[in-house]
DRENLOFI-827873 format. One record per atom (N, C-alpha, C, O): x, y, z; residue in three letters; atom name. Coordinates in pm, whole numbers, padded with zeros to 5 digits. Layout:
// residues N
{atom {X, Y, Z}, ala, CA}
...
// end
This chain:
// residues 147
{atom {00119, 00187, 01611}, unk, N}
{atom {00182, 00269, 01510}, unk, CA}
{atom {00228, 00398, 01575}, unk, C}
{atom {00148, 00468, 01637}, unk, O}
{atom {00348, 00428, 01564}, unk, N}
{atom {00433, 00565, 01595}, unk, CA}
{atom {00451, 00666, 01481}, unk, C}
{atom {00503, 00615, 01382}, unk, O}
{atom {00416, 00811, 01468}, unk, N}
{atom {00492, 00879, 01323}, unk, CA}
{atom {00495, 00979, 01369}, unk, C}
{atom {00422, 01036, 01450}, unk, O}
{atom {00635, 01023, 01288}, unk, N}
{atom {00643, 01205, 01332}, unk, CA}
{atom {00643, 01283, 01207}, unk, C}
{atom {00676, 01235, 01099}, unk, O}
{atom {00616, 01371, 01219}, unk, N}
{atom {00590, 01472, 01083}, unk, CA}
{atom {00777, 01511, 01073}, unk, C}
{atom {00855, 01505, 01169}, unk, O}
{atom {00817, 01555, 00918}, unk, N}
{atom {00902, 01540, 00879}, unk, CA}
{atom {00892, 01636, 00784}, unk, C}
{atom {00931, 01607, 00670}, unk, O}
{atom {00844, 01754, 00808}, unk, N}
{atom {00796, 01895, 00766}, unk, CA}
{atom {00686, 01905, 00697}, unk, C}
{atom {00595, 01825, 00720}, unk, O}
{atom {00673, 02004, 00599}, unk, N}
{atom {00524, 01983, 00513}, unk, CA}
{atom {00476, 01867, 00421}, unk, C}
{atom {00362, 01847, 00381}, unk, O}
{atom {00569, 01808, 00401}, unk, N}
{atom {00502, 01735, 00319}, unk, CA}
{atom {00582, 01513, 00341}, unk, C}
{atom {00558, 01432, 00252}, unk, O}
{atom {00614, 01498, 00391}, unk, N}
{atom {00644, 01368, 00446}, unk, CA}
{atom {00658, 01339, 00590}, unk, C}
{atom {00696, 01414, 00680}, unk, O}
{atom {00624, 01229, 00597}, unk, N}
{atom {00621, 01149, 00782}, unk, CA}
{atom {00693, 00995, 00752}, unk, C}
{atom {00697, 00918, 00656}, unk, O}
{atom {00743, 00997, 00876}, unk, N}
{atom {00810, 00894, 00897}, unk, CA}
{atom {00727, 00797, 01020}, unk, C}
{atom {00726, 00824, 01140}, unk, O}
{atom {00663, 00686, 00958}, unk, N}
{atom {00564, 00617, 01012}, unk, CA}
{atom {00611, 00477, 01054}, unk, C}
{atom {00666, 00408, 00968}, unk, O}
{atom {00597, 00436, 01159}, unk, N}
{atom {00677, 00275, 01225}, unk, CA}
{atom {00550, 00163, 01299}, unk, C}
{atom {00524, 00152, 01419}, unk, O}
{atom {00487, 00092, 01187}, unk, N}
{atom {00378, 00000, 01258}, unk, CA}
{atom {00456, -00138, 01324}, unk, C}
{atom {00534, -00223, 01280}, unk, O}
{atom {00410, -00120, 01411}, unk, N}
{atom {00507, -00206, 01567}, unk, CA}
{atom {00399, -00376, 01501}, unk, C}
{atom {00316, -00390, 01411}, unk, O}
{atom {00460, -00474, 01603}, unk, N}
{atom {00496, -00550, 01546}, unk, CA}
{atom {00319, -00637, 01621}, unk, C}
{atom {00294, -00644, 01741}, unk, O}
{atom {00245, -00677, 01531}, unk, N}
{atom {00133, -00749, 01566}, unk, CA}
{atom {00035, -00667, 01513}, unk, C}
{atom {-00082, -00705, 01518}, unk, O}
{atom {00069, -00543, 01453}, unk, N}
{atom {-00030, -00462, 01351}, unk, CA}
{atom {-00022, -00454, 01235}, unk, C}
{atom {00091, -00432, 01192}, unk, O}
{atom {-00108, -00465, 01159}, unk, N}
{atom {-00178, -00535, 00987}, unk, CA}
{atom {-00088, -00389, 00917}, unk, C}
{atom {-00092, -00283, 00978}, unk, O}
{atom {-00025, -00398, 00812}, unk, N}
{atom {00004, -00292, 00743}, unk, CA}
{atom {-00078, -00187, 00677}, unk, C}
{atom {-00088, -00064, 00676}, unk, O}
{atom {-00147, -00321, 00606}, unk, N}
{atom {-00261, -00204, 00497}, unk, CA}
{atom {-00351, -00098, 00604}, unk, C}
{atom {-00369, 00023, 00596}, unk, O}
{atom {-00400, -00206, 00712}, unk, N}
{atom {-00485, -00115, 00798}, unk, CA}
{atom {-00472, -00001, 00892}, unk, C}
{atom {-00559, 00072, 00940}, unk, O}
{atom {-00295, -00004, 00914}, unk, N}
{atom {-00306, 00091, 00981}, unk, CA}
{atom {-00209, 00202, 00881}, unk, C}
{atom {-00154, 00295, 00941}, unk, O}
{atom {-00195, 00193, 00764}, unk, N}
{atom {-00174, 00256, 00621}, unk, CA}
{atom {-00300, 00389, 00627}, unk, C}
{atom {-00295, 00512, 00630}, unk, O}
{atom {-00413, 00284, 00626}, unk, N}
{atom {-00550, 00332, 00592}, unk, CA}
{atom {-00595, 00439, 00672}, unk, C}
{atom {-00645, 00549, 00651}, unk, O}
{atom {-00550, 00346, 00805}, unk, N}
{atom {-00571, 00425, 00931}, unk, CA}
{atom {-00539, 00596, 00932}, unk, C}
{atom {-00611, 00695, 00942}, unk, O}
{atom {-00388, 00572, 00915}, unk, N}
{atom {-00295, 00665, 00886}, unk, CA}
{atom {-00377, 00769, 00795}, unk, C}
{atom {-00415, 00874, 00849}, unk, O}
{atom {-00407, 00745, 00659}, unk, N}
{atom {-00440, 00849, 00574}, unk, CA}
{atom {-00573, 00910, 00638}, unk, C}
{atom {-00584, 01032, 00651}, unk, O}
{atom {-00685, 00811, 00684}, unk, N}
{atom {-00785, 00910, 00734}, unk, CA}
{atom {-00731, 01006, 00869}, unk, C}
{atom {-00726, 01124, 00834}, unk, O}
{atom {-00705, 00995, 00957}, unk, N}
{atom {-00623, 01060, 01073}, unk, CA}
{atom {-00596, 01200, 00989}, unk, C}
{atom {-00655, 01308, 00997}, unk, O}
{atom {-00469, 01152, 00893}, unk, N}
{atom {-00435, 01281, 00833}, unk, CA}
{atom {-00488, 01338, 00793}, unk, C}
{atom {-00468, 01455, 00826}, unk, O}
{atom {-00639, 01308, 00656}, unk, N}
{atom {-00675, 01378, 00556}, unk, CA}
{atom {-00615, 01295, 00416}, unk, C}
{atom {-00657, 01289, 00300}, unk, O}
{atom {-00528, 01250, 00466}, unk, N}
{atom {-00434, 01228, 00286}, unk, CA}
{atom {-00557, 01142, 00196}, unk, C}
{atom {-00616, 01035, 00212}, unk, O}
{atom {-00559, 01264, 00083}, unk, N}
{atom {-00631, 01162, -00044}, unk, CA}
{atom {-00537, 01139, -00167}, unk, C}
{atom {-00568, 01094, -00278}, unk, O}
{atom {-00408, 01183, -00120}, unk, N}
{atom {-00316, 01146, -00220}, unk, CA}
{atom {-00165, 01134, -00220}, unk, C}
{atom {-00089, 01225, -00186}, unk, O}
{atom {-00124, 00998, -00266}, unk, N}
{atom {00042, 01038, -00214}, unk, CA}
{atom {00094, 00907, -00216}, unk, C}
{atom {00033, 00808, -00257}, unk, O}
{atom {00227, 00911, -00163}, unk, N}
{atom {00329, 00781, -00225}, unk, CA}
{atom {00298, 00744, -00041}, unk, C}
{atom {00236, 00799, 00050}, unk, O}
{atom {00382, 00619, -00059}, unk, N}
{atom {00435, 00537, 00034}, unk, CA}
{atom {00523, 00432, 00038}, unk, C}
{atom {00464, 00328, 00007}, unk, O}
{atom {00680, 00410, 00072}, unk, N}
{atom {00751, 00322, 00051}, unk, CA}
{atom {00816, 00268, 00188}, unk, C}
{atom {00835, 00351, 00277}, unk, O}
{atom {00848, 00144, 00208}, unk, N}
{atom {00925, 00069, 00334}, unk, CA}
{atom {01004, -00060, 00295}, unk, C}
{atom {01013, -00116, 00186}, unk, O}
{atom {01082, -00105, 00469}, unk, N}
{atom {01114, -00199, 00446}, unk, CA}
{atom {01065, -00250, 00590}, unk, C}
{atom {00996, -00185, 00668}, unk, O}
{atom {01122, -00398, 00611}, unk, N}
{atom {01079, -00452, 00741}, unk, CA}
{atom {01095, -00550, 00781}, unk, C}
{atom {01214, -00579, 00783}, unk, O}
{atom {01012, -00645, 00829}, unk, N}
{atom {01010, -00763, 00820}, unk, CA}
{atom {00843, -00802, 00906}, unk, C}
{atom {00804, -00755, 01013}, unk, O}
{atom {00771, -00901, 00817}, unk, N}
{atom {00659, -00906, 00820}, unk, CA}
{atom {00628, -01078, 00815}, unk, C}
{atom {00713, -01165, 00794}, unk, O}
{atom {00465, -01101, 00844}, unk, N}
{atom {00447, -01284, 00861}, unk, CA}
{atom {00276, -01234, 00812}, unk, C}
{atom {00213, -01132, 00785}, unk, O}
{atom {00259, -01369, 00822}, unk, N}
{atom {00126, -01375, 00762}, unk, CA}
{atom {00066, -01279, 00645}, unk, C}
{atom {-00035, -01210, 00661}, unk, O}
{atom {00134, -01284, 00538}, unk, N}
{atom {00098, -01207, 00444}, unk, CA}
{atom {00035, -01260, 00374}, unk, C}
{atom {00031, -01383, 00378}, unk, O}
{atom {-00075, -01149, 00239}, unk, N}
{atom {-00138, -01204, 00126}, unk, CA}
{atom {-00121, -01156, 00028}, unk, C}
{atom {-00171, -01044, 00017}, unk, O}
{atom {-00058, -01200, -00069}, unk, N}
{atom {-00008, -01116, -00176}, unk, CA}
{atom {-00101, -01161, -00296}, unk, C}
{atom {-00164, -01267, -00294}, unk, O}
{atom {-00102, -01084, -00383}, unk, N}
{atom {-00202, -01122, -00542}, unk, CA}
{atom {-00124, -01060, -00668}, unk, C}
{atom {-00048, -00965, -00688}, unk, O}
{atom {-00177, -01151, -00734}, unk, N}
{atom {-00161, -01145, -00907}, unk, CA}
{atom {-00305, -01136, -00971}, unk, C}
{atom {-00393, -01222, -00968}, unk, O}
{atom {-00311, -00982, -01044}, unk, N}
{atom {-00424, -00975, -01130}, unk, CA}
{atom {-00410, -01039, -01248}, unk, C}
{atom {-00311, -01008, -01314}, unk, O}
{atom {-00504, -01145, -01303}, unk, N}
{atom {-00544, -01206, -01448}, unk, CA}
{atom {-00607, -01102, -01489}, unk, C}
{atom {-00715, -01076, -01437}, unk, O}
{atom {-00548, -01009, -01605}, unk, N}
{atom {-00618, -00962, -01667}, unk, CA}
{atom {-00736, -01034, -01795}, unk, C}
{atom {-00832, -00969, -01837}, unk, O}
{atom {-00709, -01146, -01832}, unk, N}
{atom {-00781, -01200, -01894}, unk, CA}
{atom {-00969, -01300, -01816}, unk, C}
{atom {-01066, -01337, -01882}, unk, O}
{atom {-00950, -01307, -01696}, unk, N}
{atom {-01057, -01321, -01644}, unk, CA}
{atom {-01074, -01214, -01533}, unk, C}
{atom {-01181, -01207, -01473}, unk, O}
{atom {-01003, -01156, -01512}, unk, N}
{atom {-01040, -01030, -01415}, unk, CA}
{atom {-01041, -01048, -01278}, unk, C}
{atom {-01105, -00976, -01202}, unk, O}
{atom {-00962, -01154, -01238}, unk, N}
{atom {-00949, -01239, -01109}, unk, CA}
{atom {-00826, -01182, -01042}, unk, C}
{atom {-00728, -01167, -01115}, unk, O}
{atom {-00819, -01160, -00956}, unk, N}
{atom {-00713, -01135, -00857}, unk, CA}
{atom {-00680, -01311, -00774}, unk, C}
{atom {-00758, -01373, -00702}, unk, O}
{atom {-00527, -01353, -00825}, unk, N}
{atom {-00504, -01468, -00762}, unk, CA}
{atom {-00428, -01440, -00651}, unk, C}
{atom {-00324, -01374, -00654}, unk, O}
{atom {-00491, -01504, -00527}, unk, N}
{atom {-00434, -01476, -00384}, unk, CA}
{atom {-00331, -01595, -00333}, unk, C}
{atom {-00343, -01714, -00365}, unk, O}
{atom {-00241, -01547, -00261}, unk, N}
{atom {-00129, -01642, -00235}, unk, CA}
{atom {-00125, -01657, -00084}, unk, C}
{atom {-00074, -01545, -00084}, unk, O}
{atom {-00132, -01694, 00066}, unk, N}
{atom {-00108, -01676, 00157}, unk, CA}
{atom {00072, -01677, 00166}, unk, C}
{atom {00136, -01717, 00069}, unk, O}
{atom {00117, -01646, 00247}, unk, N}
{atom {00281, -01615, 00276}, unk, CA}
{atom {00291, -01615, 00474}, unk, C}
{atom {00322, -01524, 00551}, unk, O}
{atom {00257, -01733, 00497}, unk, N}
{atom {00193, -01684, 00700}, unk, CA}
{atom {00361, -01715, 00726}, unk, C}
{atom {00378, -01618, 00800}, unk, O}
{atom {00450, -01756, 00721}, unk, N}
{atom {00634, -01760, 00737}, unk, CA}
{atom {00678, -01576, 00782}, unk, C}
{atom {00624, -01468, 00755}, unk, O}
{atom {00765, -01604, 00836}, unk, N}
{atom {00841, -01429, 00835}, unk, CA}
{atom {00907, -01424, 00698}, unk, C}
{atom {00936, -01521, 00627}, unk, O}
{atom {00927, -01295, 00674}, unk, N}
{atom {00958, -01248, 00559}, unk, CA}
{atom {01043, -01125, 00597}, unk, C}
{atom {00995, -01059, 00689}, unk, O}
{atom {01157, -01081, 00545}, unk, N}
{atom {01230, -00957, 00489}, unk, CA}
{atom {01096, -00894, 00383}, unk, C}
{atom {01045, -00956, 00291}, unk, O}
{atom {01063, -00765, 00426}, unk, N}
{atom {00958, -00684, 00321}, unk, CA}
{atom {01122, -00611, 00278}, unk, C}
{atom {01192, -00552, 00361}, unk, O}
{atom {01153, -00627, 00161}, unk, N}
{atom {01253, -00618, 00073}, unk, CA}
{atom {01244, -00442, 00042}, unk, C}
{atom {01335, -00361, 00055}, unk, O}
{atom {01094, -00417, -00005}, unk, N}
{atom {01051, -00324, -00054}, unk, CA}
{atom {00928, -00314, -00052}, unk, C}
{atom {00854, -00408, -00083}, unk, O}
{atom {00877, -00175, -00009}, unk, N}
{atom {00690, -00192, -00011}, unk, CA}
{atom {00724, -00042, -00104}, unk, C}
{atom {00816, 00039, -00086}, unk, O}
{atom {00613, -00040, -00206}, unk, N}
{atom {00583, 00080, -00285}, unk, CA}
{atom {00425, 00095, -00341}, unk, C}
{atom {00347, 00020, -00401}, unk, O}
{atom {00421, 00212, -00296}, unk, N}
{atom {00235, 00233, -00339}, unk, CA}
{atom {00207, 00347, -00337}, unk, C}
{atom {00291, 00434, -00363}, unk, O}
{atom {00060, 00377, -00300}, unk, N}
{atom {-00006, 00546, -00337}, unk, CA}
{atom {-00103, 00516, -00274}, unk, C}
{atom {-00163, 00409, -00268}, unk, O}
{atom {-00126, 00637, -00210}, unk, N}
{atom {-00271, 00676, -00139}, unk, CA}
{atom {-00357, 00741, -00239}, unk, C}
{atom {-00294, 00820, -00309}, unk, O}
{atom {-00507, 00728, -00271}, unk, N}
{atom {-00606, 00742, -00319}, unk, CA}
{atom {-00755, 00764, -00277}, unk, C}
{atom {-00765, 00822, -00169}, unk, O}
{atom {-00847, 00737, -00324}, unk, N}
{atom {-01007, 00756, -00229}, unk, CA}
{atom {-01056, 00602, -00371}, unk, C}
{atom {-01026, 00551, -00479}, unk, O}
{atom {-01123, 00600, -00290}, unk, N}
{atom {-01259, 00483, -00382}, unk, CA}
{atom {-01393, 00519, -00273}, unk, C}
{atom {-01409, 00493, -00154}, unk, O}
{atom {-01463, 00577, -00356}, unk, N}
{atom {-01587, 00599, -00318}, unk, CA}
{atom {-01575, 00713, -00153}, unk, C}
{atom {-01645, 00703, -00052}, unk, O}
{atom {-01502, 00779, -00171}, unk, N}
{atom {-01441, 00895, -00078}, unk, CA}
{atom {-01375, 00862, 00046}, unk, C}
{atom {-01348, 00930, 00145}, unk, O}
{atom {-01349, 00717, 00011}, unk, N}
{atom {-01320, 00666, 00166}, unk, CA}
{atom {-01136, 00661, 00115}, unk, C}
{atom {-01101, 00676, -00002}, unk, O}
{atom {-01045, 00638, 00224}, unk, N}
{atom {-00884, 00680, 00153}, unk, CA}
{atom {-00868, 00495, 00147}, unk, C}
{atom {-00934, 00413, 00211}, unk, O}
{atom {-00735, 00466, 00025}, unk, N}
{atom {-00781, 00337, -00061}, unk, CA}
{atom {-00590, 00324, -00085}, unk, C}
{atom {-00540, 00413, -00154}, unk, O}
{atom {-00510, 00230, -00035}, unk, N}
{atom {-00389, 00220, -00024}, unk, CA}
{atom {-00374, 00105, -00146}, unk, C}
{atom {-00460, 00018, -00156}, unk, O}
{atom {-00293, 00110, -00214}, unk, N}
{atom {-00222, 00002, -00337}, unk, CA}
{atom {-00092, 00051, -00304}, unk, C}
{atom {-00038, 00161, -00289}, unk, O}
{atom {-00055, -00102, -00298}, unk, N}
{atom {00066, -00106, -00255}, unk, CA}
{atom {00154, -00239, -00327}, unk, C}
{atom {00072, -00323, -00364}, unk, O}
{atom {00257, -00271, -00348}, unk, N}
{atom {00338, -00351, -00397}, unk, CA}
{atom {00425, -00402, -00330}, unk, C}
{atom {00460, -00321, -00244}, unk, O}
{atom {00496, -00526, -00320}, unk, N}
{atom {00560, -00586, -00206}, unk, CA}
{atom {00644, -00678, -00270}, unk, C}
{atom {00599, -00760, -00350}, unk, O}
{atom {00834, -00666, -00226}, unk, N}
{atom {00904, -00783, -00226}, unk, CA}
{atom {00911, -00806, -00119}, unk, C}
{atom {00903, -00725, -00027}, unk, O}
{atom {00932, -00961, -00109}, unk, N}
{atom {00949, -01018, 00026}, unk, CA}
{atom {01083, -01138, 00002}, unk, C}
{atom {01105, -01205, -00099}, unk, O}
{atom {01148, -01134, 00114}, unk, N}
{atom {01262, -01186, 00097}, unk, CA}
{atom {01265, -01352, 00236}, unk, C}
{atom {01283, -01346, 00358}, unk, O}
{atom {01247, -01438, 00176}, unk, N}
{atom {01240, -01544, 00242}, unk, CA}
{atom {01373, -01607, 00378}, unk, C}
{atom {01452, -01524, 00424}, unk, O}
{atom {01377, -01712, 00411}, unk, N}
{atom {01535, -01781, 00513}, unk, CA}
{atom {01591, -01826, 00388}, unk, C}
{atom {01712, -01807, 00375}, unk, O}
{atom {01510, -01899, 00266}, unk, N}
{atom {01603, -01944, 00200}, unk, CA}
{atom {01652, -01899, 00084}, unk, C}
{atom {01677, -01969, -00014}, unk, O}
{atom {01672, -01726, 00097}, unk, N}
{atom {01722, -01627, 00041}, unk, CA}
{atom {01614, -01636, -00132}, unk, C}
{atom {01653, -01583, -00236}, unk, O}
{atom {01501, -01704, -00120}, unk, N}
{atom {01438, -01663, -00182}, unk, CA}
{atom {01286, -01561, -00214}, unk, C}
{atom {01212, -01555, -00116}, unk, O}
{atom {01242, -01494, -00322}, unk, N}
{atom {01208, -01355, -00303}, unk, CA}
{atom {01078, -01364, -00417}, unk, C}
{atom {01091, -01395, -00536}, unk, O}
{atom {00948, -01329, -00346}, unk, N}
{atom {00831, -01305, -00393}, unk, CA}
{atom {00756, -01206, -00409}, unk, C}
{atom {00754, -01167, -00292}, unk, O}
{atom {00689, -01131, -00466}, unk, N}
{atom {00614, -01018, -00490}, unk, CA}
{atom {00486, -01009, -00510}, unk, C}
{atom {00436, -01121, -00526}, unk, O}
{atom {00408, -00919, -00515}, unk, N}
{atom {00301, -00888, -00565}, unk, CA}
{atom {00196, -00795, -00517}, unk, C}
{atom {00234, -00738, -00415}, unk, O}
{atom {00080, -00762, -00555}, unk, N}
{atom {00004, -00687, -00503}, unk, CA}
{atom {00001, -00705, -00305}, unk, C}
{atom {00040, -00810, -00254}, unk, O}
{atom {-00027, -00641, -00258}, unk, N}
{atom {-00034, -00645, -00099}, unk, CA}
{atom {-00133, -00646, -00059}, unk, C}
{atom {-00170, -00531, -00040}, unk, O}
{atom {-00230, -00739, -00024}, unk, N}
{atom {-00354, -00799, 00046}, unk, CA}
{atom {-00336, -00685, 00208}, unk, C}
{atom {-00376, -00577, 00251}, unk, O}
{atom {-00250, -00799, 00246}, unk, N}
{atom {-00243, -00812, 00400}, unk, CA}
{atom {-00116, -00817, 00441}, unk, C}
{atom {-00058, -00855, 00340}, unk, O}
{atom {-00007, -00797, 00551}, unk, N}
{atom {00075, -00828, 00615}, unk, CA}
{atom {00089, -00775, 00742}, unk, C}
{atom {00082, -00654, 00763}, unk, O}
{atom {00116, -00886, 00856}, unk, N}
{atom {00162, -00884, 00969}, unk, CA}
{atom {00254, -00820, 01017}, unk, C}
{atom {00359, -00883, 01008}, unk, O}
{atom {00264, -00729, 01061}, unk, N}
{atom {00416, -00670, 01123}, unk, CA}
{atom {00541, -00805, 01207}, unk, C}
{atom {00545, -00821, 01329}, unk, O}
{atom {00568, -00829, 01176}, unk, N}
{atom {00668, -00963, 01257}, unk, CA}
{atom {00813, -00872, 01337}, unk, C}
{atom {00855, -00926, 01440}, unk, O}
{atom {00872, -00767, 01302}, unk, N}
{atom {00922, -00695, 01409}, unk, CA}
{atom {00918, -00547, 01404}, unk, C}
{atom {00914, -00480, 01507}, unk, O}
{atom {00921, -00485, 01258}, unk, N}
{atom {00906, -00356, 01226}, unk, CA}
{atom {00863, -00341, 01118}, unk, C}
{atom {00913, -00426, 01045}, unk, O}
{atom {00756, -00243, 01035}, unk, N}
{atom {00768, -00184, 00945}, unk, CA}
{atom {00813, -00063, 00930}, unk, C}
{atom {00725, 00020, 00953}, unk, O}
{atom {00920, -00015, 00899}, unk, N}
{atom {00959, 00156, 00877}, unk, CA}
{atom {00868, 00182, 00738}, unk, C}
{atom {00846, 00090, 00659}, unk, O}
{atom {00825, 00302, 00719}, unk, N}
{atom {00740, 00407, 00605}, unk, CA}
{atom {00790, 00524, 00578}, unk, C}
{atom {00800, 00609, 00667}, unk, O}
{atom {00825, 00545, 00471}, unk, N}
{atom {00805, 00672, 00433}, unk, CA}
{atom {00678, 00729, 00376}, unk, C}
{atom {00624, 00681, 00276}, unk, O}
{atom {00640, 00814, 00429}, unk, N}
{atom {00476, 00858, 00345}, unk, CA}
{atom {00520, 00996, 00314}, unk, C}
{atom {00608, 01062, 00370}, unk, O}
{atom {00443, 01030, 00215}, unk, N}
{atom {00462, 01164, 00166}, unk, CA}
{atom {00360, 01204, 00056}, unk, C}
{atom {00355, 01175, -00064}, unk, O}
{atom {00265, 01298, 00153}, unk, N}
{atom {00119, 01320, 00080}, unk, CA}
{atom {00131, 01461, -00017}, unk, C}
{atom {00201, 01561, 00000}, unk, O}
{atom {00040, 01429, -00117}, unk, N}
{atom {00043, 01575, -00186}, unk, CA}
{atom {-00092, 01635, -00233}, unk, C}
{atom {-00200, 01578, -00247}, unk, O}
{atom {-00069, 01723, -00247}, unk, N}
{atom {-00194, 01829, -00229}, unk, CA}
{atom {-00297, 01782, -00355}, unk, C}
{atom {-00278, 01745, -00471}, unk, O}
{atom {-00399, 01801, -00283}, unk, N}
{atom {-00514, 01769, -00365}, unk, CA}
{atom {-00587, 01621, -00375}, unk, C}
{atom {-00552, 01554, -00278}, unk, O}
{atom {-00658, 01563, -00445}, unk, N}
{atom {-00711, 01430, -00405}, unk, CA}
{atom {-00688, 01384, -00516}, unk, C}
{atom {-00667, 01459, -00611}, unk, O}
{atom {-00686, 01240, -00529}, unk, N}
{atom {-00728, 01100, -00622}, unk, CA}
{atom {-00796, 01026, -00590}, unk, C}
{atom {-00801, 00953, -00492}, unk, O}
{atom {-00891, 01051, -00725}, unk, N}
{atom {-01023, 00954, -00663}, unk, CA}
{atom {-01014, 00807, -00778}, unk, C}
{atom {-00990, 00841, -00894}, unk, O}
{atom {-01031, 00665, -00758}, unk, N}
{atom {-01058, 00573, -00814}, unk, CA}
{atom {-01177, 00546, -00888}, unk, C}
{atom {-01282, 00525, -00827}, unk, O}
{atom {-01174, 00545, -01004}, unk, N}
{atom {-01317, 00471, -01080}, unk, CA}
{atom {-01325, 00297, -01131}, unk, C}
{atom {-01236, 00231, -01185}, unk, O}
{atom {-01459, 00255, -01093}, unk, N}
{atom {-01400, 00090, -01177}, unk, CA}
{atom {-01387, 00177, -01345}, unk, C}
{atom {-01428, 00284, -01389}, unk, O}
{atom {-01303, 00057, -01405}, unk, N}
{atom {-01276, 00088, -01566}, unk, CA}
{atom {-01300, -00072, -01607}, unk, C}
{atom {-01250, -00178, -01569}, unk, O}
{atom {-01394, -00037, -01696}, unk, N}
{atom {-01488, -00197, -01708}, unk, CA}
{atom {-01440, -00290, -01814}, unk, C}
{atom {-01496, -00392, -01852}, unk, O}
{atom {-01289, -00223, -01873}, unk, N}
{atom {-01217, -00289, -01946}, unk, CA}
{atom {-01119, -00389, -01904}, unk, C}
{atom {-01099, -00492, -01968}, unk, O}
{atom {-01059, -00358, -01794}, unk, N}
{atom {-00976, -00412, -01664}, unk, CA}
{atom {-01068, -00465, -01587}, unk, C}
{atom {-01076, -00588, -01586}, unk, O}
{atom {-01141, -00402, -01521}, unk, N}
{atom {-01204, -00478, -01388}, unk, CA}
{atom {-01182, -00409, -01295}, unk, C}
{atom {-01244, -00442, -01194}, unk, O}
{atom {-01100, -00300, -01284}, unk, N}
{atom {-01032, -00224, -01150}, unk, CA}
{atom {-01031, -00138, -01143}, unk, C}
{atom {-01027, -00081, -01252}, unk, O}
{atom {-01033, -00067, -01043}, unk, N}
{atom {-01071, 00065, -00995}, unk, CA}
{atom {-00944, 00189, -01050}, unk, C}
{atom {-00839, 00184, -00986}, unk, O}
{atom {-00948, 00240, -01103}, unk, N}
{atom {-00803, 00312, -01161}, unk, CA}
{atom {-00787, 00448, -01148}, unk, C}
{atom {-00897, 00497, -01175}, unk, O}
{atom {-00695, 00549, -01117}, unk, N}
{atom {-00685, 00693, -01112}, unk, CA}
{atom {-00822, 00729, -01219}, unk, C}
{atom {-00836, 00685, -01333}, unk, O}
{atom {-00883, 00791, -01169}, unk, N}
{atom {-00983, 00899, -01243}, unk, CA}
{atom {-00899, 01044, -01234}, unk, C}
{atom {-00921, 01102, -01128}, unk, O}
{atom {-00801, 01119, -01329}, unk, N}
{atom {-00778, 01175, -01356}, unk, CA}
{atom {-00809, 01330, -01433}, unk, C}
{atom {-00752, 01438, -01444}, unk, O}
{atom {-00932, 01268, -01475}, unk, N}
{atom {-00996, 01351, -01544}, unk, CA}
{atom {-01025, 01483, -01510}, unk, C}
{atom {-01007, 01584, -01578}, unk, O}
{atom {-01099, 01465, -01330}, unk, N}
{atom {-01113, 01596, -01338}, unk, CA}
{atom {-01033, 01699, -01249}, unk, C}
{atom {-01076, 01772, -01160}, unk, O}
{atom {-00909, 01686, -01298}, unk, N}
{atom {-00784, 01765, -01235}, unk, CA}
{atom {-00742, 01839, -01347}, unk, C}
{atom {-00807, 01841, -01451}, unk, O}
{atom {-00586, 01931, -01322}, unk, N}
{atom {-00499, 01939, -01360}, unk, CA}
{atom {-00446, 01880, -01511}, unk, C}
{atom {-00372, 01787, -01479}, unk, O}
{atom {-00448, 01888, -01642}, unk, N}
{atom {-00413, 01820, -01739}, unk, CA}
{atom {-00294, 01916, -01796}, unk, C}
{atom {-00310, 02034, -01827}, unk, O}
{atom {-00167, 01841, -01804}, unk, N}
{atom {-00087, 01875, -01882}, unk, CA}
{atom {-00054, 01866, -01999}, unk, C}
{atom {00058, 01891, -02041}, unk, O}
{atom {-00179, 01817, -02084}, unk, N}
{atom {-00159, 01771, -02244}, unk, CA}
{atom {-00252, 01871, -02268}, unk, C}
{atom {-00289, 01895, -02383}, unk, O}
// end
């Protein structure tokens, strides 16, 4: 992974090709500090795992994707779960036979580039489980309220 700072508040981040996205995402935010903030790319990636949450049994269904892929679009947020930094991220992927899949982002392979935009912002987000969902969700509470 290569990144250069891109003034106070965004970096331009490039995970080379045989390194895991999420992990060196993760990587990335502890290095920095970031407990909070966006992240978007494109690329082209292999061995991916993408998921669909059932909200009705609370199951996350996993898909393998190990083919190269066009990453069409990656979009997510940096966070903490249990103080450690916690990446959700979202993923189109664009197939050879110009067809196009999505979903939560497990895992993916770098297959020649990922380009990133990251861009952290001040202050933290921390995750709580919410036992109505099943999933860990912005705990908001004890920030900033604009209502």
């Amino acid at each position: 992974m290569e990144w250069r700072s891109m003034g106070e508040d965004a970096y331009c981040v490039r995970v080379e090709r045989g390194e895991e996205v999420i992990e060196q995402l993760t990587a990335f935010a502890t290095e920095r500090g970031i407990s909070a903030g966006s992240v978007t790319g494109i690329g082209a990636v292999m061995d991916s795992e993408l998921g669909y949450y059932e909200l009705e049994t609370k199951i996350y269904h996993r898909r393998p994707f190990p083919e190269d892929h066009e990453l069409l679009s990656l979009i997510g947020n940096f966070s903490r779960v249990e103080g450690k930094p916690y990446v959700h991220a979202h993923v189109t992927l664009g197939g050879a036979d110009f067809k196009v899949v999505g979903g939560h982002l497990f895992k993916a392979v770098v297959a020649v580039t990922v380009e990133l935009i990251v861009r952290p912002l001040a202050g933290e987000v921390d995750r709580r489980l919410d036992e109505t969902c099943g999933l860990n969700l912005w705990n908001l509470a004890q920030g900033d309220s604009a209502s």
